[in-house]
N, C-alpha and C positions, 0 to 999 in steps of 0.2 A: 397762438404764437404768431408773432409779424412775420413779415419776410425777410427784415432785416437778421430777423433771431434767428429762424432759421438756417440762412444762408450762413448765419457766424459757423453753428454748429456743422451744417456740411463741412464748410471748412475746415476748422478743427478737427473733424472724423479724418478729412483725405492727408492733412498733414502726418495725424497721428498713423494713418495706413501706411504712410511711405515713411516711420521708422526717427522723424527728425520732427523736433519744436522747437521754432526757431524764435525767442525772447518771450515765448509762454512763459518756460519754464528756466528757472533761476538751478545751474550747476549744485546736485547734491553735497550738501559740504559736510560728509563724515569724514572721509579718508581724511580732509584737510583739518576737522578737528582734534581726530586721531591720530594723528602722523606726526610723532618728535620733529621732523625734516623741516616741519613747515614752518620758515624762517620769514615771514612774510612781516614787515614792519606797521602796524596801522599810524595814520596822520593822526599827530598829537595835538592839543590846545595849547595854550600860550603858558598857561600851569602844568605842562607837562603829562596830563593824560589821556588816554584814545580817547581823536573824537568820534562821536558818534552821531552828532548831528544829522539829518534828514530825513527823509522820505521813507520809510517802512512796510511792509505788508507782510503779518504773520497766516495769509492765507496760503491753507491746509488741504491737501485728503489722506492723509494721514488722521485714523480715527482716534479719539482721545484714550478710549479703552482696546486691548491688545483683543482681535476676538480670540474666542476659546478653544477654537479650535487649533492654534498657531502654539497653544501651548507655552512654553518659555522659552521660543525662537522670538529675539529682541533686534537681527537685523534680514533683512534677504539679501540674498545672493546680488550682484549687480544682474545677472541675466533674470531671477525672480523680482527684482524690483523696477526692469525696464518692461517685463510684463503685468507687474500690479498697477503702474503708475497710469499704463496705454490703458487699461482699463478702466481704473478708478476714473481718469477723464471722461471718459463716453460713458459710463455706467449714468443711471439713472440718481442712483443718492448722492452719488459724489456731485453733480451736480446739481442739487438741491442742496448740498453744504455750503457751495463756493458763490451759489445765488439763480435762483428757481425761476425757469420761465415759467410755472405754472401755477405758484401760491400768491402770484400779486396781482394788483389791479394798474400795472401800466408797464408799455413796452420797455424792458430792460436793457434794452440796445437805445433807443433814447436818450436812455440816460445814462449809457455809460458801462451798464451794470452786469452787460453779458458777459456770462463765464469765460468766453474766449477771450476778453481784453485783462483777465485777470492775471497778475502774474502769479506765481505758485513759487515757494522754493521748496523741492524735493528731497525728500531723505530715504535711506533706505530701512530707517528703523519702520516695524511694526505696529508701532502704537506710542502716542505722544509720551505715555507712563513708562520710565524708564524701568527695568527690573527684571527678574523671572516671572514676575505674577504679570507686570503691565496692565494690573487694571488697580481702579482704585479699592483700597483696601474697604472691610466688611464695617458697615455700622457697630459701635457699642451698644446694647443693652439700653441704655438709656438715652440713645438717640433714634433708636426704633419705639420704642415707649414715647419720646414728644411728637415726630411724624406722626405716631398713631393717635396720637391726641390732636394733633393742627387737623389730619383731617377728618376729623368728626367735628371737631369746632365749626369746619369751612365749610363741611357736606347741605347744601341746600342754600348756603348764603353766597354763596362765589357771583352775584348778578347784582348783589344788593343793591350796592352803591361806587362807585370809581375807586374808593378806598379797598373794596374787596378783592381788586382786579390786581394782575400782577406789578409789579414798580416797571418792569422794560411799558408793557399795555399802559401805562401810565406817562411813560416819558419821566421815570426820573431817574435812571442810570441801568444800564446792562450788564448782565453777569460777566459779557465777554471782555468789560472794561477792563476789569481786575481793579486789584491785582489778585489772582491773576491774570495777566493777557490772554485768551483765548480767542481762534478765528471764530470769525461769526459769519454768517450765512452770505454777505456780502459785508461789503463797505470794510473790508481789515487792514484798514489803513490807516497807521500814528505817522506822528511826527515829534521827534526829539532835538530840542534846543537844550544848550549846552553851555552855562558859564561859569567864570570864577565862583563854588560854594553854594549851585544851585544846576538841578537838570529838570527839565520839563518833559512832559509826555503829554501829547495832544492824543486823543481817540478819532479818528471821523465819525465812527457807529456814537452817533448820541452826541460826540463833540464835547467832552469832559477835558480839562486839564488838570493832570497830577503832576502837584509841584513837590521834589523834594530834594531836601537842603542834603548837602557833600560835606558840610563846614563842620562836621560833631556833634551838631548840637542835639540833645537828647529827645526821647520822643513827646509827646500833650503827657499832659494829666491823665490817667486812666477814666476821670469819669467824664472827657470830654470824646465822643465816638463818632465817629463819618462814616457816608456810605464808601469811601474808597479806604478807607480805612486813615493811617497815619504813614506816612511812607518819610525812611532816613537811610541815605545812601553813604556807603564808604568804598573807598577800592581796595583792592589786593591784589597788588600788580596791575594788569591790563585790564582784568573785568571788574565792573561796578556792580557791587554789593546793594541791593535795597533789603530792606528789613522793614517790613508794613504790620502795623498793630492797630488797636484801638476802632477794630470794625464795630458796627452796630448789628444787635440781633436780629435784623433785619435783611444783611445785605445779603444772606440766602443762598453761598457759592456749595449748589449740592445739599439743602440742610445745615450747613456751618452755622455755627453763634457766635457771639461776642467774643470769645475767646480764639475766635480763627486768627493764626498767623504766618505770615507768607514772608518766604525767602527770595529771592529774585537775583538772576546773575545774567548779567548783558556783557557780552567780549566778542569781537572784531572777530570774524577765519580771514576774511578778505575785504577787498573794497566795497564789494558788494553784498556777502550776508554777515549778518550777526546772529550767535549761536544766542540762543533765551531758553533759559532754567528757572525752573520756579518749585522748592518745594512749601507745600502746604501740611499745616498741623492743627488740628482742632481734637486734644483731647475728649471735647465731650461730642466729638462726631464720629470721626472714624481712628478703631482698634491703632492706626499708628500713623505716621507721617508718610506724606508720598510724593516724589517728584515729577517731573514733567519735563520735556526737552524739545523743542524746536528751532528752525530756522527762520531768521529774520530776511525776506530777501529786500534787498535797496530800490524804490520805485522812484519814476522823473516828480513824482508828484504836480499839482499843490493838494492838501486835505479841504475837501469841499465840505460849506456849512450842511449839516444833518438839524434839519428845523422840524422837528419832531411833533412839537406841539400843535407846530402850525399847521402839519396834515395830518391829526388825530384822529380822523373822522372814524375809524372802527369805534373811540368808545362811547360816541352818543350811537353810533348804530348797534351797539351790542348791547347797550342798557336798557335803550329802547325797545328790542327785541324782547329782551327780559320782560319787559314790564307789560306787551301786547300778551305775551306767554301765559303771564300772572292773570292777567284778565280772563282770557281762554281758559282759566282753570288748568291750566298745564302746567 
């Protein structure tokens, strides 16, 4: 660990000791989602709906599955959530979620990437899965029947060749893309441009853009599939509606197939976060649908290019390895 990393992390320790995080952290916005009261106006576009244009970071420690010991407690207390949050900070996992001083090969303060410069927006819910259960629901029958078939197809091949290797190990798109939107380890940072019958979503992790049309028009052909799927937004009232289909059986979010389909809802609390829903359905994956609930908080930004290819270097070192192994009779 540098010094620079270091010194972030004392820091952060001594802020979080004396009680106060001053633009770590983005104001929890339940109450304000939850509260009839809140008469708060968001700025509109020139057609008349919230803009949402900017800068975004949907980084988390808030875990995506409720753990099981929490039961079907789905918020804490404000005095239990100013002590989950002080700790999920300085915990060890939580920061290996929000970006690891110790799984990479270069200073993370260098470039940016130390957890302390990260903003966070906090909630007090338990687990991104909104519910009693808050976790994602149980595979079908016939989706633990193809798992167990993919992996004995895979068992002893996983090295073959770059094709074998996962699509992120690859460079060619991230589960945390979406849709759904989910944080990822670092870099949780979009950007949404906004205009007349079309909204755009930039990712930095990977640097994808999902364009989708506002203006009606109906989704592709089914037998035309993408890894981001087919995405077609409408509003109702203040929040925009996406409705994304026509995934390929590949894009892998959890085990999902081609039949995976995602709901997505983006609405203003404030100037600065926007609430993000997303429920998912894949009848031949899991027993029912399930939703998910975060906050979006507002960053000064710009989204810096994520040139992935260009520093690939794990998969000729990993294949390689393979194939010394294979030699070794290993």
């Amino acid at each position: 660990m540098g010094r620079r990393s270091l010194a972030s992390m004392l820091f952060l320790a001594a802020v979080l000791a004396a009680g106060s995080v001053p633009s770590l952290l983005a104001q929890t916005p339940d109450a304000k989602v939850t509260s009839p009261a809140n008469s708060w106006t968001p700025p509109r576009t020139a057609d008349g709906h919230p803009d949402l244009a900017g800068f975004w970071t949907n980084a988390s420690v808030t875990p995506l599955e409720r753990p099981k010991e929490l039961g079907s407690k789905e918020f804490y207390t404000d005095a239990e959530a100013a002590e989950h949050d002080r700790h999920e900070l300085v915990d060890r996992t939580s920061w290996d979620r929000l970006g690891s001083q110790s799984r990479v090969h270069y200073d993370m303060s260098q470039f940016g990437l130390d957890v302390s410069l990260v903003k966070v927006a906090l909630s007090r819910r338990t687990s991104l899965i909104i519910g009693p259960e808050g976790r994602i629901p149980p595979l079908t029958e016939a989706a633990r029947k193809r798992r167990a078939e993919q992996a004995a197809q895979r068992r002893g091949h996983e090295f073959d060749s770059a094709q074998d290797r996962p699509l992120q190990e690859r460079c060619i798109v991230w589960t945390n893309e979406g849709p759904p939107m989910m944080p990822a380890a670092y870099n949780s940072n979009l950007e949404i441009v906004q205009g007349a019958g079309q909204v755009a979503i930039l990712q930095e992790m990977i640097h994808d853009t999902r364009l989708i049309p506002t203006d009606g028009r109906p989704h592709l052909d089914p037998g035309i599939r993408q890894w981001l799927g087919d995405s077609r937004g409408h509003w109702e009232g203040d929040t925009l509606v996406v409705d994304t289909t026509n995934f390929t059986n590949r894009t892998n979010l959890y085990g999902s197939t081609e039949k995976l389909h995602v709901v997505e809802r983006f609405r203003l609390v404030d100037q600065d976060t926007m609430l993000y829903e997303f429920t998912v359905d894949d009848p031949a994956t899991w027993t029912k649908p399930w939703t998910a609930q975060l906050p979006l908080a507002r960053i000064a930004g710009p989204i810096f290019e994520y040139a992935c290819h260009e520093g690939n270097l794990g998969m000729p070192n990993t294949l390689s390895g393979a194939r010394a192994a294979d030699k070794a009779g290993k």
